[in-house]
C-alpha positions in Angstrom: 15.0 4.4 -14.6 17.6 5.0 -12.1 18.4 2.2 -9.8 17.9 2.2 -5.8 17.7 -0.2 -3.3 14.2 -1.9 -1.8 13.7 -3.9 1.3 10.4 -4.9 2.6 9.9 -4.8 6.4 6.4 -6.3 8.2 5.1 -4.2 11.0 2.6 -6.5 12.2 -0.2 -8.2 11.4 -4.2 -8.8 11.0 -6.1 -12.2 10.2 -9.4 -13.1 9.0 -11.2 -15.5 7.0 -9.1 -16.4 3.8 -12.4 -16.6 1.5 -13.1 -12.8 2.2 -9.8 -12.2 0.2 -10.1 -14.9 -3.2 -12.0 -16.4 -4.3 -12.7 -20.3 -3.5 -11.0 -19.9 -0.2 -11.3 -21.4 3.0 -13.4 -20.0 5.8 -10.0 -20.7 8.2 -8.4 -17.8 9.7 -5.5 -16.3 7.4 -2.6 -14.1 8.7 -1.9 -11.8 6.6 1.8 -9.1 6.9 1.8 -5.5 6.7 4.7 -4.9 4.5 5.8 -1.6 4.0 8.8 -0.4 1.5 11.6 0.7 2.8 13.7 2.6 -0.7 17.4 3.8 0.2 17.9 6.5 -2.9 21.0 7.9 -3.6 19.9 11.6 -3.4 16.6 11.8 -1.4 17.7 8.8 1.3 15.2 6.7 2.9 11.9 6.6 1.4 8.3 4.7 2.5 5.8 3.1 0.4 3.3 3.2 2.8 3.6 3.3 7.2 1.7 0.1 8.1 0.9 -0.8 11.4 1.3 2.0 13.9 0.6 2.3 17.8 -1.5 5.5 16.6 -4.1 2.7 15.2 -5.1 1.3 18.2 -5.2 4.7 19.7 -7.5 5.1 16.7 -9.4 2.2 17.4 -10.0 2.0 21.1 -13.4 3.5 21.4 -16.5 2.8 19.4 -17.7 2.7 16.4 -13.6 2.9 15.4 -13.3 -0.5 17.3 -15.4 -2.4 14.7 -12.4 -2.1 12.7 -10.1 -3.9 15.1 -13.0 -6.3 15.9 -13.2 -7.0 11.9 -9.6 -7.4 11.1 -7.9 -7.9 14.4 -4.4 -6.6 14.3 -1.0 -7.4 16.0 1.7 -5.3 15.9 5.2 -6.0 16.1 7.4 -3.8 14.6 6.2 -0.4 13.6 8.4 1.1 11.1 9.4 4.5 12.8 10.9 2.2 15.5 12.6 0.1 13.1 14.3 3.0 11.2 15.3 4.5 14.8 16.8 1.6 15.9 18.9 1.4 12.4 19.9 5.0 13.1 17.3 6.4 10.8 15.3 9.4 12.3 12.1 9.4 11.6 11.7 12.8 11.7 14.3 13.6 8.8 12.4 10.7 6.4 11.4 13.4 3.5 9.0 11.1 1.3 6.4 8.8 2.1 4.3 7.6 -0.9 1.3 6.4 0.2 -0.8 3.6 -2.0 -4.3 4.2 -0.4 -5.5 6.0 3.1 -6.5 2.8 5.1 -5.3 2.5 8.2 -3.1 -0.7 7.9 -1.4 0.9 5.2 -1.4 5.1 6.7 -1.5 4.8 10.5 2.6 5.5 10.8 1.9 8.9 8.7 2.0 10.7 12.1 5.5 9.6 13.2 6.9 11.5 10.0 6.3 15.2 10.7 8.6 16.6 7.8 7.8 14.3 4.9 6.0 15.0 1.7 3.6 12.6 1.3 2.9 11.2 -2.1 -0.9 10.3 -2.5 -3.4 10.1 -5.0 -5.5 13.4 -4.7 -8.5 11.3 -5.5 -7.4 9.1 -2.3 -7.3 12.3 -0.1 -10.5 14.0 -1.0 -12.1 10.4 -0.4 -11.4 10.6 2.9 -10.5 14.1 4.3 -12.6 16.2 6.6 -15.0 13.4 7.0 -17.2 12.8 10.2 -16.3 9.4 12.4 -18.9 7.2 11.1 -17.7 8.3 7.3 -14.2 8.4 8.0 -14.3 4.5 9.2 -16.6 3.5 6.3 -13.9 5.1 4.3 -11.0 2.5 6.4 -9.2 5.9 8.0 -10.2 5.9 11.3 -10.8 9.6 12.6 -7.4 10.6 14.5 -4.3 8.8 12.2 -3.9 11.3 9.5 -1.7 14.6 10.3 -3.9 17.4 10.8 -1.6 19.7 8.0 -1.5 16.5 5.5 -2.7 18.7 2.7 -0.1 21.1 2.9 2.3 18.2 2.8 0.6 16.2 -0.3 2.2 15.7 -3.7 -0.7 14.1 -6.0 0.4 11.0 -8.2 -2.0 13.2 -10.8 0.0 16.2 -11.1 3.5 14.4 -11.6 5.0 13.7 -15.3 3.9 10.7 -16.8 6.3 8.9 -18.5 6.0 5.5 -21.0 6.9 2.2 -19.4 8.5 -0.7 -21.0 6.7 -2.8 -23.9 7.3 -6.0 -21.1 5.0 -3.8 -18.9 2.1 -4.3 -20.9 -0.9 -3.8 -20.3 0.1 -1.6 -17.8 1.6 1.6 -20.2 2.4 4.7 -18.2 3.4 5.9 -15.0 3.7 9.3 -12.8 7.2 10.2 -12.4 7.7 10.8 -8.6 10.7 12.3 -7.9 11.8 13.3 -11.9 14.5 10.3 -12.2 12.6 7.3 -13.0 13.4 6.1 -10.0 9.6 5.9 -8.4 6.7 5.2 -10.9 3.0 5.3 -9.6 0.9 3.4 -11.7 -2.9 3.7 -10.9 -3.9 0.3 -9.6 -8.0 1.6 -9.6 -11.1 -1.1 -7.9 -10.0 -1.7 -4.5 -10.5 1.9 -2.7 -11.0 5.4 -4.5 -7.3 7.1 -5.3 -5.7 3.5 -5.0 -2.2 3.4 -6.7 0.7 0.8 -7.0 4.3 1.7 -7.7 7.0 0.3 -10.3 10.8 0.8 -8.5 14.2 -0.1 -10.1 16.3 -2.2 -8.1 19.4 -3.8 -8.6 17.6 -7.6 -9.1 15.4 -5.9 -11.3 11.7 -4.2 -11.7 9.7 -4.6 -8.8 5.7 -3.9 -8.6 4.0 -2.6 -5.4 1.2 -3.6 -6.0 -0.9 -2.8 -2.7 -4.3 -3.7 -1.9 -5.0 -4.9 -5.9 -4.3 -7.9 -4.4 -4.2 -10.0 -1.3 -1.4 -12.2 -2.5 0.6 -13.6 -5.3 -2.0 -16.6 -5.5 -4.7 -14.0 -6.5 -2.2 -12.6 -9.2 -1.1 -15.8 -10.6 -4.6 -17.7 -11.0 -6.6 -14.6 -11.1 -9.0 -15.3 -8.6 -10.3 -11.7 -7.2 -11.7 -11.4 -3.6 -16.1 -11.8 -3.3 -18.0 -9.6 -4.1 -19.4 -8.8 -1.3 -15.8 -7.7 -0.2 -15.5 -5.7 -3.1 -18.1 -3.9 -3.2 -18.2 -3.3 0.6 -14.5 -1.6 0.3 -14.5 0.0 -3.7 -15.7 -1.0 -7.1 -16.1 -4.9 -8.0 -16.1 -4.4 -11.6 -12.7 -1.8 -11.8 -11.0 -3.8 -9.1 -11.6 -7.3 -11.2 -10.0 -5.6 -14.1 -7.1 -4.2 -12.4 -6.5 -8.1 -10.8 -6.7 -9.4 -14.8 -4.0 -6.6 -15.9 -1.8 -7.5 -13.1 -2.4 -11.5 -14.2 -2.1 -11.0 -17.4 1.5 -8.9 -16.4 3.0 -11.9 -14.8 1.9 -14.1 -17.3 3.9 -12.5 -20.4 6.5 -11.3 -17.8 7.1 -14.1 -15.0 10.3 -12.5 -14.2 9.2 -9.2 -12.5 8.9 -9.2 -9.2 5.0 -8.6 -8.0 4.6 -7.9 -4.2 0.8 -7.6 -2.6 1.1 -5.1 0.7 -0.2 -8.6 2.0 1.3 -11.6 0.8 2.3 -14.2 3.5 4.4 -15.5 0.6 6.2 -12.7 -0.5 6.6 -11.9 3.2 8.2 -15.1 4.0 10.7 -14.7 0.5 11.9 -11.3 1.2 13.0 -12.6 5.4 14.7 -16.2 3.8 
């Protein structure tokens, strides 16, 4: 794999009951980050995994039924990434790749402010939620108005890329897609929580670090293995598919304890990545 550099950045926020997210949790409000992951590469320059919060989702969300969604998972933004990289000198507008884990709107509702970039998705994801009517469109989390209307002229499918071995210390997880033909970017199909939802393995300098998305809402799930309800489950993807991708990723970090496992959500990764 060839080496780059990974920072994660929060662009807001949503809370809601901790218990809808592992199970044996409290019924107390839980603030959970958007993190999004913001890659230098030495060829292909700054590249996203995934936009987070965006301005463009409360546009999305101001009239009904797309409102439920803020109503469900109340959001607060504070830094959306396309600001952040302007104000670093980054234009948004010359970002070339954003891989995208899954289509909901926490995690796509920046796609907008990059006009010129490829977007790496899972074709499975796309289909899932492309050309749908409002109601079906906010079942599917992507409220109608956030995705660029010529997104499938600028997909890449995770399905189409190489797909190379990983590392016997990766087990059980053994293969990956190839993003960018370097080794640099691995998409590793992370299937339960939404159709066409896909983690991603990068090579920094402290190390392998897993993206792990929506498999999980934080590193406590991971570590004890303790998967959302299922009445959350089954509400957002497939119970039994996402409880064996949460075991995978458990049984990852127990026979590897050294890689670094970050949930899209994870107050505590959140808080380790700003100390």
């Amino acid at each position: 794999m060839r080496r780059i550099d990974l920072s994660l950045v929060e662009t807001g926020s949503c809370w809601h009951p901790e218990i809808a997210t592992i199970a044996g949790g409290s019924w107390r409000p839980a603030v959970f980050p958007a993190l999004v992951g913001v890659i230098t590469h030495p060829g292909e320059g700054t590249i996203l995994f995934d936009t987070g919060y965006d301005p463009t989702f409360t546009a999305a969300t101001r009239p009904l039924p797309e409102r439920l969604y803020r109503w469900l998972t109340p959001p607060v933004i504070t830094a959306p990434i396309a600001d952040r990289l302007a104000a670093g000198g980054v234009d948004p507008a010359g970002i070339q790749h954003v891989v995208l884990s899954h289509f909901h709107g926490d995690h796509a509702s920046g796609l907008l402010r990059f006009p010129n970039a490829t977007v790496h998705c899972a074709r499975a994801g796309l289909a899932s939620v492309w050309g749908r009517g409002r109601l079906r469109a906010l079942a599917a989390g992507t409220p109608a108005g956030l995705l660029p209307p010529d997104l499938p002229r600028r997909s890449a499918f995770f399905e189409d890329q190489p797909v190379v071995p990983l590392p016997s210390d990766l087990l059980p997880f053994e293969s990956g897609a190839d993003l960018l033909g370097d080794g640099s970017i691995l998409a590793v199909p992370l299937p339960g929580h939404c159709p066409g939802h896909w983690g991603v393995l990068v090579h920094e300098a402290r190390g392998l670090h897993f993206l792990v998305a929506d498999a999980a809402w934080s590193s406590t799930a991971i570590r004890e293995n303790r998967p959302p309800p299922r009445i959350t489950s089954t509400l957002l993807g497939d119970t039994i598919q996402g409880r064996h991708t949460l075991s995978q990723l458990h049984a990852l970090r127990t026979r590897n304890p050294e890689l670094i496992l970050t949930p899209s959500h994870c107050a505590e990764r959140a808080a380790a990545e700003a100390s």
